[in-house]
Structure formats: structure tokens, C-alpha cells
C-alpha positions as CSV (number, residue, x, y, z in Angstrom):
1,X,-16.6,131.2,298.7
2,X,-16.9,128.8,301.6
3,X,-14.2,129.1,304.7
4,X,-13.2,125.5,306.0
5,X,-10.5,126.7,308.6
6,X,-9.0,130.0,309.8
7,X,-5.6,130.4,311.5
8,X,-6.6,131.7,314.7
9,X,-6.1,128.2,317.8
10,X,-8.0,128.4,320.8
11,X,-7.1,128.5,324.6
12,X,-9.5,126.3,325.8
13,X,-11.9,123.5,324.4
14,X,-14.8,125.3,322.9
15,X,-17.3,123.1,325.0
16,X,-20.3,125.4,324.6
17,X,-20.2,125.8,320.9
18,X,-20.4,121.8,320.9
19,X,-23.5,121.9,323.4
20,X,-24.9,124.5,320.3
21,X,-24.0,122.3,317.5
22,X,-25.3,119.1,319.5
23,X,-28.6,121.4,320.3
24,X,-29.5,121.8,317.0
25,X,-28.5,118.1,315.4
26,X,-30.7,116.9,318.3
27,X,-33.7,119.1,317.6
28,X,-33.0,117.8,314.2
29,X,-33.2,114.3,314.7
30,X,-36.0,114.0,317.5
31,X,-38.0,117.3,316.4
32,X,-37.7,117.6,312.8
33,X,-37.4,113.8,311.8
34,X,-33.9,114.4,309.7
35,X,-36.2,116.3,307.0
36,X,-38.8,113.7,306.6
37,X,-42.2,115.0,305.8
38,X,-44.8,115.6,307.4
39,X,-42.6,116.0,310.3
40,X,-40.7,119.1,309.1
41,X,-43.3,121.0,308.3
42,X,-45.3,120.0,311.1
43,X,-42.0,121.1,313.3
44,X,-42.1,124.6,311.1
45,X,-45.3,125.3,311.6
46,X,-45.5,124.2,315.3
47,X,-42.1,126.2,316.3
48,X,-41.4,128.6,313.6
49,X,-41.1,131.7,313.7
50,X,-44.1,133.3,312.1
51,X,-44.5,137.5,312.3
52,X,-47.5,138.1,311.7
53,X,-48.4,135.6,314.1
54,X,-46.8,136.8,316.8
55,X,-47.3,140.4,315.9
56,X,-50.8,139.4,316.0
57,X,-51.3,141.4,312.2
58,X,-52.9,137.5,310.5
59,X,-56.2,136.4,311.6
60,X,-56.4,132.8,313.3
61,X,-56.7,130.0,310.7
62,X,-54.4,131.9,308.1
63,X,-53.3,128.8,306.2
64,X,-49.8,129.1,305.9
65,X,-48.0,128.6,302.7
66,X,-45.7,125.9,300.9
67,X,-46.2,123.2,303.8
68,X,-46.2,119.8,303.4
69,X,-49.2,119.6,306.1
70,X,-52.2,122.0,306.5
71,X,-50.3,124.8,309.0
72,X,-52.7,127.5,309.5
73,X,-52.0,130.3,312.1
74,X,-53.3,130.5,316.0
75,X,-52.9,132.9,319.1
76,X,-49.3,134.6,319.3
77,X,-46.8,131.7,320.9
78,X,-43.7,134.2,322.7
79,X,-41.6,131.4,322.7
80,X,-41.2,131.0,318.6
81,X,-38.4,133.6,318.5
82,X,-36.2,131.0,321.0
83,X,-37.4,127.7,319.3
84,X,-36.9,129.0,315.6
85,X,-32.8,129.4,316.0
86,X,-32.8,125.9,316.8
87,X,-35.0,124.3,313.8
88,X,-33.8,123.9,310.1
89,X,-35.0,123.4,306.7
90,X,-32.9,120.3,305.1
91,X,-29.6,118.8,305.5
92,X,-27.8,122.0,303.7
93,X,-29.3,124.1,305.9
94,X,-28.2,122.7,309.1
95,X,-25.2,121.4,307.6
96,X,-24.2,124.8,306.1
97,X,-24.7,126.5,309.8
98,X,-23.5,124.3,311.8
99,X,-20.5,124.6,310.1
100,X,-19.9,128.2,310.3
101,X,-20.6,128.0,313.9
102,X,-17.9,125.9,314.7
103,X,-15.1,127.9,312.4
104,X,-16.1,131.0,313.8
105,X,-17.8,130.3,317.4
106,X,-15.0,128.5,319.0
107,X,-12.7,131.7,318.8
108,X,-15.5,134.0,319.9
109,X,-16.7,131.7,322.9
110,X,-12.4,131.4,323.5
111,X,-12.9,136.1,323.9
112,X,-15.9,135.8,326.6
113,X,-16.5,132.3,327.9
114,X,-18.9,129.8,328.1
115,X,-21.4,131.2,329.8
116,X,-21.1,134.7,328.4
117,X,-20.8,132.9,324.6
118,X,-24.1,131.3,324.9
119,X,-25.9,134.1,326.4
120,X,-24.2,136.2,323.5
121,X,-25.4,133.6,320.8
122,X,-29.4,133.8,322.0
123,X,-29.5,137.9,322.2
124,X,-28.2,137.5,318.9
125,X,-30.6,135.5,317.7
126,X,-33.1,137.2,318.9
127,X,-32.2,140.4,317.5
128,X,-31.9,138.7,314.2
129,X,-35.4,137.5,314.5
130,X,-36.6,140.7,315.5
131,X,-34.8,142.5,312.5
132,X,-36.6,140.2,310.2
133,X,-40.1,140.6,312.0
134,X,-40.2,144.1,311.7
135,X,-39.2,143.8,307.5
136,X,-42.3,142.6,307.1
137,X,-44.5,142.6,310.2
138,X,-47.4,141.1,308.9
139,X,-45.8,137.7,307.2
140,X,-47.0,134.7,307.1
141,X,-43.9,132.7,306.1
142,X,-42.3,130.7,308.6
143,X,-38.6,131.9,309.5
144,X,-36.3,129.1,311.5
145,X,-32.5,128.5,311.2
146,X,-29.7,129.5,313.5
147,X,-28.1,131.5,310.8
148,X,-29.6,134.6,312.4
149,X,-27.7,134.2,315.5
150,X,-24.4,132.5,314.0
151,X,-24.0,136.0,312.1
152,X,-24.5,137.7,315.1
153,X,-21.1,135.4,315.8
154,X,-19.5,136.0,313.0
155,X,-20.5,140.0,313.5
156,X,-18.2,139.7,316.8
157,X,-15.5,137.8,314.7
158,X,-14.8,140.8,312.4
159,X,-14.2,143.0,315.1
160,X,-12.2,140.8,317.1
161,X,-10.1,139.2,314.2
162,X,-10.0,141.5,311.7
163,X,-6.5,140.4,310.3
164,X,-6.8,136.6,311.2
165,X,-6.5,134.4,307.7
166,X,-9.5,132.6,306.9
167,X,-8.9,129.5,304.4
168,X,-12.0,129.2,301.7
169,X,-12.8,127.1,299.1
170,X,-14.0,128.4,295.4
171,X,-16.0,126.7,293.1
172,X,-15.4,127.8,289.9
173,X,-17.7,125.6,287.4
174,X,-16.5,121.9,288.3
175,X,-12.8,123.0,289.6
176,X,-12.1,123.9,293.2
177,X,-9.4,125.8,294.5
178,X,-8.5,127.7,297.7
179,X,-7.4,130.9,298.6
180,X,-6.6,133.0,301.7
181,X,-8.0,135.8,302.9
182,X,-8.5,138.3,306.3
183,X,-11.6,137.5,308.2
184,X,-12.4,141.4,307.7
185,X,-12.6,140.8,303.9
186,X,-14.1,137.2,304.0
187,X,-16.9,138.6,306.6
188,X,-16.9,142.3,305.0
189,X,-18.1,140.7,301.5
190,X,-20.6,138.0,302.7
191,X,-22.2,141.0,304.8
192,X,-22.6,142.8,301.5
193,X,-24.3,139.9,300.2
194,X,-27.1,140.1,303.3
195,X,-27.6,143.8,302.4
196,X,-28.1,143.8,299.1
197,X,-29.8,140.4,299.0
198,X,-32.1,141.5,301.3
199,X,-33.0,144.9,299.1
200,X,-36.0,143.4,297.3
201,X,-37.5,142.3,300.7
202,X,-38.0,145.9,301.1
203,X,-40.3,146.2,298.3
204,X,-42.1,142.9,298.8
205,X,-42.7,140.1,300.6
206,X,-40.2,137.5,299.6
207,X,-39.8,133.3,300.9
208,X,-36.2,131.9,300.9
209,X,-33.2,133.3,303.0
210,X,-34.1,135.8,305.6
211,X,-31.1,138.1,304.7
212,X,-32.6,140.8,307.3
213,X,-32.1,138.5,310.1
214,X,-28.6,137.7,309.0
215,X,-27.8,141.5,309.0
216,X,-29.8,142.1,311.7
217,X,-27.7,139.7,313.6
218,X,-24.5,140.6,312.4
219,X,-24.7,144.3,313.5
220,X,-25.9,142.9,316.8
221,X,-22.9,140.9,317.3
222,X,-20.4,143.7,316.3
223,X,-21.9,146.0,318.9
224,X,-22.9,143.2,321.4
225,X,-19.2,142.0,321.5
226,X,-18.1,144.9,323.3
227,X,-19.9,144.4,326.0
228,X,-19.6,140.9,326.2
229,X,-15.9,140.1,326.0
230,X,-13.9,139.3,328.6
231,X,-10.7,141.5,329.0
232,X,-8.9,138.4,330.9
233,X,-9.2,136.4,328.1
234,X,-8.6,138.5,325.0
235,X,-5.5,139.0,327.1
236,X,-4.6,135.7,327.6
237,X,-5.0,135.2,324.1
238,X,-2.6,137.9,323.0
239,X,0.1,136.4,325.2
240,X,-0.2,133.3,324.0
241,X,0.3,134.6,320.5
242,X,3.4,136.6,321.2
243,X,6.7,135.1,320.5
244,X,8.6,133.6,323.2
């Protein structure tokens, strides 16, 4: 299932969820070299986050696996939990998120405000970081994509739109079609998908999709939201959706 729209307009331009999506097409473009090797890997390796490195559990000159350039680990770097939310791994990866941040984000930011939504959308991502650090402490597997802090978005979503219609697309084999369905059952089942995806990581150390971040995100943002939110606004916003 993949949502293209939801039914839920916006008060005001959702200016800093643009500033996000520009953010990470520019680190993208300038950092990451659109995907082009050695410059990815170099950019993953560099500013990735890597636990074990910054847990300090690998010993200096670990080489680090599956990279297109020899990556091997150094002294702890604090500021790879910021850096990795802005850095992807191919065009589906950034495509795929960035996409997801603006069905989802613009409502969100539209509940606390710009400042609020950005502020929101790094302890997010932080917390999602920090979930999948302490999965497995002592990695030395690079974790970057802002999926971590777009479920934290998407966390605050479901508990602020629970009954708001989300449009999807499914692929079944080589036909498409679309359905409807409440955000709390669209978000409810893709959050299942994190948890029990993220059930063999448990048992062993696994590459691929850091499904601990994303739940470790997502419960951030469900509990994060209330704090967050601005009462002005979620008023303003029920107003505007009552008749007459």
C-alpha cells in the first residue's frame, strides 16, 4: 500500500516541511553526488550513523562493511545522530521519504507550527536513532535516512487524525488500484509491519531497513505530539472544518 493523498487541507502553507524536503534533496545532490559512487559511500561512512562507533563498543580501523570505498571506523563523532536523518541510500530511498513527509508533515506542522514542527521532527529523529543504537549497540553498519524521524511524524498523525481518509495505491501483480482508508488503519498496519519486521533484529544483527528506528520514532511522535501541539491551532483547524 502506498498513500498519494489524504483528505485533511491545511490552514497555512506548510513552509517548513518544504525547508525539510529541500534539506535533504540538497544534501543529496551536493553531499551524496545523486547516488554516484564513491561519493555515497564516502557520504555514509563520513556522516552515518554508526553505533558502535559512537558507543565507542568497535575498535578504531573496524572496516566497515558493503562500501563502495574503504570506510573503516574512528573516535566517536556526536554529531552523526543529526547528520544521518538528512543522508540517503538511492533515489527510492529519498524519493520514498520524502514523499511521506510531505502527505503527512504538512498537516502535523499545520497542529504546532513551524518552529515547533521542526524542532518536533529532529527529537524524533533522534529518538529513532537512539532506538536503533541500543538494538544493537555494538554495530557496525551504517544507519542514515530520515525515515526514523518522518515516523515519528506520522506517529503524531495517528493521534491527531485518526478518522481522516488516506487515499493509497495497491499493486496487485501488474494492476493498480486504489482504495480508501482512516489514517488510524493505514498508520496502525504499516506500524505492525516496523514491529514484526524488526523481530529478527532481536536475535541478530541484520543490514537493510532499520525497523527499530522506525518504531522507535513512531512511539516518539505519538507521545511527543502532546506536548508539542499548539491548542490555537488544532482549534483553528476544527473551525475551519465545521459547516458554516
Amino acid at each position: 500500500m502506498f498513500p498519494y493523498k489524504d483528505d485533511n487541507p491545511t490552514l497555512r502553507t506548510p513552509i517548513a516541511t518544504f525547508v525539510l524536503i529541500g534539506l535533504n534533496f540538497a544534501v543529496w545532490i551536493l553531499i551524496q553526488g545523486i547516488g554516484t559512487e564513491p561519493i555515497l559511500s564516502a557520504s555514509v561512512c563520513r556522516l552515518g550513523l554508526i553505533p558502535g562507533e559512537l558507543l565507542g563498543r568497535l575498535p578504531s580501523g573496524t572496516v566497515i562493511p558493503s562500501a563502495a570505498v574503504r570506510c573503516v571506523t574512528g573516535p566517536p563523532e556526536w554529531f552523526t545522530p543529526f547528520t544521518s536523518m538528512f543522508l540517503h541510500g538511492g533515489w527510492l530511498h529519498i524519493l520514498g521519504n520524502m514523499w511521506f513527509l510531505w502527505v503527512f508533515g504538512n498537516n502535523v506542522e499545520d497542529s504546532m507550527g513551524r518552529i515547533r514542527f521542526v524542532l518536533f521532527y529532529l527529537a524524533c529523529g533522534l529518538v529513532a536513532a537512539a532506538a536503533q543504537t541500543l538494538i544493537n549497540p555494538a554495530s557496525a553498519i551504517p544507519m542514515v535516512g530520515a525515515s526514523g524521524a518522518i515516523s515519528g511524524v506520522m506517529g503524531a498523525y495517528i493521534v491527531l487524525y485518526p478518522r481522516v481518509k488516506v487515499h493509497m495505491l495497491i499493486f496487485l501483480g501488474i494492476f493498480i488500484t486504489t482504495i480508501t482508508v482512516p489514517a488510524i488503519f493505514m498508520l496502525g498496519y504499516w506500524f505492525l509491519l516496523q514491529l514484526l519486521g524488526g523481530l529478527p533484529a532481536l536475535a541478530k544483527e541484520s543490514g537493510g531497513v532499520a525497523f527499530w528506528a522506525h518504531t522507535g520514532g513512531f512511539l516518539a511522535g505519538m507521545a511527543l505530539i502532546l506536548l508539542f501541539r499548539n491548542p490555537n491551532l488544532i482549534r483553528a483547524r476544527v473551525a475551519q472544518q465545521l459547516p458554516g
